[in-house]
Structure formats: structure tokens, C-alpha cells
C-alpha positions in Angstrom: 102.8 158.6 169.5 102.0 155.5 171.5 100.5 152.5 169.4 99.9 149.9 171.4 100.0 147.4 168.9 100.1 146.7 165.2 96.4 147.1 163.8 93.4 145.5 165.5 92.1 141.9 164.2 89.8 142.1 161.4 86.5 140.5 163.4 83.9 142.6 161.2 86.6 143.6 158.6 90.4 144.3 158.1 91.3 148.1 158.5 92.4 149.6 155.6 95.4 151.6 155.3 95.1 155.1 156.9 94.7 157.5 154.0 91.9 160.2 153.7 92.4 163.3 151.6 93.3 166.9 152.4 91.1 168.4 154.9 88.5 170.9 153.9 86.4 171.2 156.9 86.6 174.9 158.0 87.9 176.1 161.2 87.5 179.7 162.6 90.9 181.8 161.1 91.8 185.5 160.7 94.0 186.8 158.8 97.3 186.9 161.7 96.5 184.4 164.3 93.3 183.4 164.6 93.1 183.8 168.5 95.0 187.4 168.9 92.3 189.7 170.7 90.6 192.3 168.7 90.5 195.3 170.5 87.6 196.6 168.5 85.8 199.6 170.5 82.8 199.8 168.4 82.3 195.6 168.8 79.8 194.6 171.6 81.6 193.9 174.9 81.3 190.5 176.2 81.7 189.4 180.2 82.9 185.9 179.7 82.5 183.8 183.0 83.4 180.7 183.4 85.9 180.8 180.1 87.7 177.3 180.4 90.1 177.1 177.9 88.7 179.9 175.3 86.7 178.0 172.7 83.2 179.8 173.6 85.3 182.9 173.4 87.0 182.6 170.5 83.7 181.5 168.7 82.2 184.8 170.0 84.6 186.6 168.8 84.7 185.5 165.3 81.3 186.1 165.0 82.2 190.4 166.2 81.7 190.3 170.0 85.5 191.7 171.9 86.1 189.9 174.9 86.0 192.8 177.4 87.0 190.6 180.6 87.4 186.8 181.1 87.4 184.2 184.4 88.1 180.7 185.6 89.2 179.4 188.5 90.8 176.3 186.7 94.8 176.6 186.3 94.8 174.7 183.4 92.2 176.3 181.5 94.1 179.6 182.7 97.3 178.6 181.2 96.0 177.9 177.5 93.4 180.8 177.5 96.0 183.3 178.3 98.9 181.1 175.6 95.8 182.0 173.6 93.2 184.9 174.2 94.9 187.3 176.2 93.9 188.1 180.1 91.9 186.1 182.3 90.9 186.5 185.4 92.1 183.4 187.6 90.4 184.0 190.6 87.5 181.7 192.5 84.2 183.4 191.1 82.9 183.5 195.0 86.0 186.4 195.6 85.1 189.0 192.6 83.0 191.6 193.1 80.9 193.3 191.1 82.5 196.7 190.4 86.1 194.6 189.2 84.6 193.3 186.2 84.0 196.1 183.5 80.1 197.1 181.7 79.6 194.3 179.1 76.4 194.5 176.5 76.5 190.3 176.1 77.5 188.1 178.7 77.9 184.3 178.2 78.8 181.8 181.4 79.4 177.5 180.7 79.2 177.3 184.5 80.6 173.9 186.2 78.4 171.3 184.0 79.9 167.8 185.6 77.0 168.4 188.4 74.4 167.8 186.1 76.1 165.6 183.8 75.0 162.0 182.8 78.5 160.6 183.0 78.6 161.9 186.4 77.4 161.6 189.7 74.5 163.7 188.9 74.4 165.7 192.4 73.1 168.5 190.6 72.1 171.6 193.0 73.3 169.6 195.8 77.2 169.9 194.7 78.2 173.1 195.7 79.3 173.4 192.3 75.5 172.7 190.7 74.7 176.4 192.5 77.7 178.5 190.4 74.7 179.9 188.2 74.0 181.9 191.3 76.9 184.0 191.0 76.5 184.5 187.3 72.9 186.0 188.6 74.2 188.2 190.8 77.0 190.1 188.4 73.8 189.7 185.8 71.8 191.8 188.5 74.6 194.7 188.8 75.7 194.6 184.9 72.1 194.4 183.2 74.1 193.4 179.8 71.7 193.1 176.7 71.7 189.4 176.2 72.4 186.7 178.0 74.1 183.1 177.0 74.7 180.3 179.5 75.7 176.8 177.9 75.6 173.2 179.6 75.0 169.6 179.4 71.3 168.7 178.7 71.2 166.7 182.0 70.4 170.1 183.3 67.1 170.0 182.0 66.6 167.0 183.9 67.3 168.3 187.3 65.3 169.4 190.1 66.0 172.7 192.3 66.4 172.2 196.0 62.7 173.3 196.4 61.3 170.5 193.7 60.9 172.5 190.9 62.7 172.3 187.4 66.1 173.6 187.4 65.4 175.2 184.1 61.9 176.6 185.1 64.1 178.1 188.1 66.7 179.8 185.7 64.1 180.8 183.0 62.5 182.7 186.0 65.2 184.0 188.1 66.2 185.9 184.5 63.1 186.7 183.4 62.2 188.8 187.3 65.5 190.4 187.3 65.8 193.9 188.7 62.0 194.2 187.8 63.6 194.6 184.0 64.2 191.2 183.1 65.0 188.8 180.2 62.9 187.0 177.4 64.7 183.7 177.7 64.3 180.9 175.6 66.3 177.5 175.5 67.1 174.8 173.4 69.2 171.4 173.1 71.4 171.7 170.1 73.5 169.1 168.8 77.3 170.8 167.6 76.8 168.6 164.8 74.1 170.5 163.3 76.4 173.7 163.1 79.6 172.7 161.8 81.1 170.5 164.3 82.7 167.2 163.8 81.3 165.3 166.9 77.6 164.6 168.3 77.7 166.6 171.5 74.7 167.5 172.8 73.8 170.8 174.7 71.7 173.3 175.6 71.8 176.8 175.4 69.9 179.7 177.7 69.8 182.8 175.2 68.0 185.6 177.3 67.7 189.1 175.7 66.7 192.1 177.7 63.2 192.8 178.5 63.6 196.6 177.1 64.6 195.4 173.6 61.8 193.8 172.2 63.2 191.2 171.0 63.2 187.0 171.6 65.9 185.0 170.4 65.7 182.6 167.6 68.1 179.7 167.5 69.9 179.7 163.9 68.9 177.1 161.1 71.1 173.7 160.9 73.3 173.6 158.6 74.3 170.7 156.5 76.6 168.2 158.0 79.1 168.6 155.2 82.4 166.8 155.3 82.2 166.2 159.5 83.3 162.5 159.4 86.5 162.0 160.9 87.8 161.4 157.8 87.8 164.9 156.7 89.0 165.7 160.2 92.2 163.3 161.2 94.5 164.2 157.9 96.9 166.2 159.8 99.8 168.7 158.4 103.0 167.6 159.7 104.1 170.6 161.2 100.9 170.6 163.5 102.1 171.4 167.2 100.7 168.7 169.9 100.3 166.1 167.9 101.1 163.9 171.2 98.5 161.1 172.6 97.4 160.2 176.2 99.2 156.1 176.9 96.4 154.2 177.6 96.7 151.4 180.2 98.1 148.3 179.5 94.3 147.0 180.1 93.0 149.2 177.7 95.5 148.9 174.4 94.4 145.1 175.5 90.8 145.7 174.7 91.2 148.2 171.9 93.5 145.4 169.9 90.4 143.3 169.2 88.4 146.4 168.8 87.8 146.7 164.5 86.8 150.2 163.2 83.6 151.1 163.9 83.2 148.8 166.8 83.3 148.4 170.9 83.9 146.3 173.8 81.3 144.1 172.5 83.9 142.9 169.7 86.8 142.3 172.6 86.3 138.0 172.5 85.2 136.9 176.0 88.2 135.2 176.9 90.1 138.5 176.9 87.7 140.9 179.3 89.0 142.2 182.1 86.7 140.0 184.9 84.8 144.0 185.6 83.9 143.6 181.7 83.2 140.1 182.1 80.3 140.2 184.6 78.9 143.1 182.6 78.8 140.9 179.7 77.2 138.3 181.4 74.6 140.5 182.3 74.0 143.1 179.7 70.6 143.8 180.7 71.5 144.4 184.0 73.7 147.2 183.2 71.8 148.7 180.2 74.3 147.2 177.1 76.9 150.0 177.7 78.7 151.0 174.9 82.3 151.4 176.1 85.3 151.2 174.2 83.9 152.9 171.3 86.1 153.5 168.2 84.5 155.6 165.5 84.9 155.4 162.0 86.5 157.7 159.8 83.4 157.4 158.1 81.2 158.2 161.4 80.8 161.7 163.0 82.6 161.5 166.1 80.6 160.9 170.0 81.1 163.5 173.0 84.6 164.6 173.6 84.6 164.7 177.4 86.6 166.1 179.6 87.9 162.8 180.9 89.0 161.3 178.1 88.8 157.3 178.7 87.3 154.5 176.4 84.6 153.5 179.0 83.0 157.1 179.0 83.7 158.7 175.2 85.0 157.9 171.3 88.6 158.7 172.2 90.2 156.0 170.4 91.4 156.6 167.1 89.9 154.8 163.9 92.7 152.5 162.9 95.1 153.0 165.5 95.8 151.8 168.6 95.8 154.5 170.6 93.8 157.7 172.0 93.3 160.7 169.6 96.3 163.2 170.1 95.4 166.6 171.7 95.5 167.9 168.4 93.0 165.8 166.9 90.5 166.4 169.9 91.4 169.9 169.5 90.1 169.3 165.6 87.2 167.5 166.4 86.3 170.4 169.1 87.1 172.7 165.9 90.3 174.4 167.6 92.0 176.1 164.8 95.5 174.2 164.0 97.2 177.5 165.4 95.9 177.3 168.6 98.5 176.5 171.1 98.0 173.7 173.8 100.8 173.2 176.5 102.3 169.1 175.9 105.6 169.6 177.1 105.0 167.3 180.2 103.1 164.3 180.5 101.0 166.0 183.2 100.0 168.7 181.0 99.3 166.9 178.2 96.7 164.7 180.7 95.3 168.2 181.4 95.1 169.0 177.8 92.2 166.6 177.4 90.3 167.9 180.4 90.5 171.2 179.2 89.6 170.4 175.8 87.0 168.1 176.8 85.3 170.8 178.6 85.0 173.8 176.6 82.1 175.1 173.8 83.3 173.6 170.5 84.4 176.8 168.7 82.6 176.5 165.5 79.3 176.0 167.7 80.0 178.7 169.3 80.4 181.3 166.5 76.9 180.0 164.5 75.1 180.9 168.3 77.1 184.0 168.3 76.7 185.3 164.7 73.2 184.5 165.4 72.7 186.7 168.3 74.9 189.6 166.6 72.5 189.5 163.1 69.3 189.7 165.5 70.4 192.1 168.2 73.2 194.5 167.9 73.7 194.2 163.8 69.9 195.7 163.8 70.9 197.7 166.7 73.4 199.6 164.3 
């Protein structure tokens, strides 16, 4: 792994050796490996759209749903899904029709979220990728499944339709009209923390359940944010596969020496900004007092994993070491299960580990939605 230097000064305090006991926070597992597909026939089929990687998938099926059919268009997220899940379909969501994807009774779409996100441009409906919710709408239209889950960032809430109105108002309605059946949709930001996740990620979630079953989706209690500090989350066994890091740039294992646990950029001393940081920190009002260069505590809950994986835009610097989280710890703090195979074998890949990871539905989020939605819908169903 690639330290980029001994241990970081002790500004606010010296770091204390790295040692945190055996980890006991629970990750998704089966009895073989914990992301074979189960081919259960009597299990409600789910139409998975927009898959990434797998981890809103494998959280769906924990909780009892079989993954009838999967898509993404991203080669990445292809690769690991089918090391993984099984079959996915790889092809651009604009080229499949209706009639190739098989009758599902849930479908659940994460549909292109860096449109509407805060750390982006924010073009919204206006990027070609802002409108993919269409498509989900028109396989909804032909499949009519029983529920419905879309997930994204909760900078969609925030964003306006091309005709002025509320992007939400818009979905809440395009679902709620459809085929003159419709959906009782409700929505909700959730934080992953709040159901078993080791990281603050905020997102919301569209749960629509057909108009003909009677029913209106409730959104599970939290739970108690037991053991989710990253020090119950970075003791690693040492046979773990990808435990590999991301070199950061000579620029950045600069910054990050002066960085103490628990601090930021704000710690770097003057003298050693880059002159971008410098005229940022001579105007911190100016540019809000960003927060960059974050480094967590173990005794902190871990920020936003994103998809791009630098120190200006996320927590992706380990506690006490000089260097980015491995793909395995990401993969932890995104609540992959330690048998859950990402491809590191080239510096390339492992770049597009983090995007992939970054990107998808932590898994034990995932599984609290979806053992929510089986208990209220199709367990009564039964």
C-alpha cells in the first residue's frame, strides 16, 4: 500500500498506534457465497435497471427478492456485477425494448445521479443524462410491476423540470397517472447511517406501490448506530482480496502529512498550501469554508463515499495513514461483504474500482428498504 509518509504531525494531537479490535459490524452473508444468485421461483422477481456494480441488488436479495434481469451501460460496473451477481445486461438503456426484459413484480432503478448531484455541475434535466428516469417510465408502463423503487442523491429534490415544476412533483405524478392504474408513491431522504451503514450518505428513495393494492409504503424505523465508527470497520483479516489503495498525488500526500486525525486542509500550515488552497484560505467566506481534505476518525462515522474518490470532494483518506482507503475498505464502509470480488489487477482498474464503488446503494441500506417492502407487500401477500 502507498504511504506517503511516516505519520502526520501531531497539530491537535499525536496519532496513536493503529489498533482497534475485531470487527463485529454485520455485513450481508449466506451460507456459500454471499452474492451467488438464488434462483428461488416462488421469491418476488425484481427488474433491476440501472444495477452499477450490484450493491442495490445484492441488498434486495438478501432481504428475498431474485434478481430476474439486470442492466448498465457502464463496463466497469458490468465487470464486477457479473464477477459477482450473475448476468447483466450491458447494453445502453435507450436500445432495449420492452418485450427483452422478462415480467418482474418489484422493480428498483438508481438512474445516473451525477446530474443532480451537489458535487457536480448540477445540469439536472438539462444533461441528457438527468432525463434516464424516462426510460425507467416507459418499461414501468409495459411491466406494471407491483412496487416500485428508484434511489438518488437528494439534490434531486432540489431540481426543477424543464417546464418549472419540481422534479419530484413530476415523478411523484408521472407514477401516480400511469396506464390510468397508477402508483401510491411516497419519498423520503434517508441517511445509510440510520440503517446499518458505516458512512453519512445521504439519499432519497421513491417507493411507489401499485394503485390496485391498497397499500402505501412506510419507510422502516432507524436503527441504532451501533458499532459504525470506522473503528469497528478498518480491522481487516489478512487474507482480504483488494486490499490495494489509489497513489495520491504528490500534492496531495503533501497536504495530508500535516493533516492530524480528525482534521482537514484547515490544519495544512499556510506556508505549505498549494497557491489554489492559498487564495481559498485567504478568503474563506468567499468560498463558503470548504471542508476539503477531510480525514475521519476512527472514532467518527465516515462522510459520502463518492464515486470520484479525491480529498477535495469526500473522507477518502484513511485515519492514521497516509494514504486513500484501499478498495476494500471503501467496499466495507459501503458494506460489501469481504467475499465480494473487485477487479485490482491493474492500476486502471483499481481507479475504476472507486467509481464503481462510490456509485452504488450501500448494501446494508439496501436490504433494511428491501425487507421493508417484502414484510409490507408480498410477505402479507402470501
Amino acid at each position: 500500500m502507498n504511504d506517503c509518509t511516516a505519520s502526520p504531525p501531531s497539530k491537535k494531537r499525536a496519532i496513536e498506534s493503529f489498533c482497534m479490535p475485531l470487527l463485529d459490524l454485520e455485513f450481508p452473508e449466506s451460507s456459500h457465497n454471499a452474492v451467488t444468485k438464488k434462483n428461488n421461483e416462488e421469491a418476488p422477481k425484481l427488474i433491476s435497471l440501472f444495477s452499477g456494480c450490484g450493491g442495490m441488488d445484492l441488498g434486495f436479495e438478501k432481504a428475498g427478492f431474485n434478481i430476474t434481469w439486470a442492466n448498465d451501460f457502464d463496463s466497469d460496473a458490468q465487470a464486477v456485477y457479473s464477477l459477482n451477481m450473475g448476468y447483466i445486461d450491458g447494453r445502453n438503456i435507450l436500445e432495449v425494448e420492452e418485450s427483452d426484459i422478462p415480467d418482474g413484480d418489484i422493480l428498483t432503478a438508481g438512474f445516473p445521479c451525477q446530474p443532480f448531484s451537489n458535487a457536480g455541475s448540477r445540469k439536472g434535466v438539462h444533461d441528457s443524462r438527468g432525463m434516464l428516469y424516462k426510460e425507467c417510465l416507459r418499461i414501468i408502463a409495459k411491466k406494471m410491476p407491483k412496487v416500485i423503487v428508484f434511489e438518488n442523491v437528494k439534490g434531486l429534490l432540489s431540481t426543477k423540470y424543464i417546464d418549472g415544476r419540481n422534479l419530484a412533483d413530476v415523478i411523484v405524478e408521472d407514477l401516480s397517472k400511469m396506464n390510468s392504474i397508477g402508483y401510491n408513491v411516497v419519498y423520503q431522504i434517508v441517511n445509510a447511517a440510520d440503517y446499518g451503514v458505516p458512512q453519512n450518505r445521504q439519499r432519497v428513495f421513491f417507493v411507489g406501490i401499485r394503485k390496485d393494492m391498497k397499500k402505501t409504503f412506510v419507510f422502516p424505523r432507524k436503527l441504532q448506530k451501533n458499532k459504525l465508527t470506522l473503528r469497528h470497520v478498518l480491522e481487516l483479516p489478512q487474507n482480504v482480496d483488494n486490499q490495494v489503495d489509489w497513489p495520491l498525488s504528490p500534492q496531495a500526500c503533501e497536504m495530508i502529512s500535516y493533516i492530524p486525525e480528525g482534521g482537514s486542509w484547515k490544519d495544512v500550515p499556510y506556508e505549505h498550501l498549494a497557491p489554489r488552497f492559498k487564495k481559498i484560505r485567504d478568503d474563506m467566506k468567499k468560498y463558503h469554508s470548504p471542508n476539503f481534505y477531510r480525514r475521519f476518525s476512527r472514532d467518527e462515522i465516515c462522510g459520502t463515499i463518492t464515486a470520484s474518490a479525491q480529498p477535495e470532494n469526500c473522507g477518502i483518506v484513511h485515519p492514521t495513514k497516509n494514504r486513500r482507503y484501499t478498495v476494500r475498505e471503501i467496499a466495507r464502509i459501503q458494506t460489501f461483504p469481504d467475499n465480494f470480488q473487485f477487479i485490482t489487477d491493474t492500476p486502471k482498474n483499481i481507479t475504476a474500482m472507486y467509481k464503481v464503488i462510490g456509485n452504488a446503494v450501500p448494501v446494508n441500506l439496501a436490504y433494511n428498504i428491501g425487507k421493508a417492502i417484502m414484510e409490507q407487500i408480498f410477505t402479507e401477500d402470501k
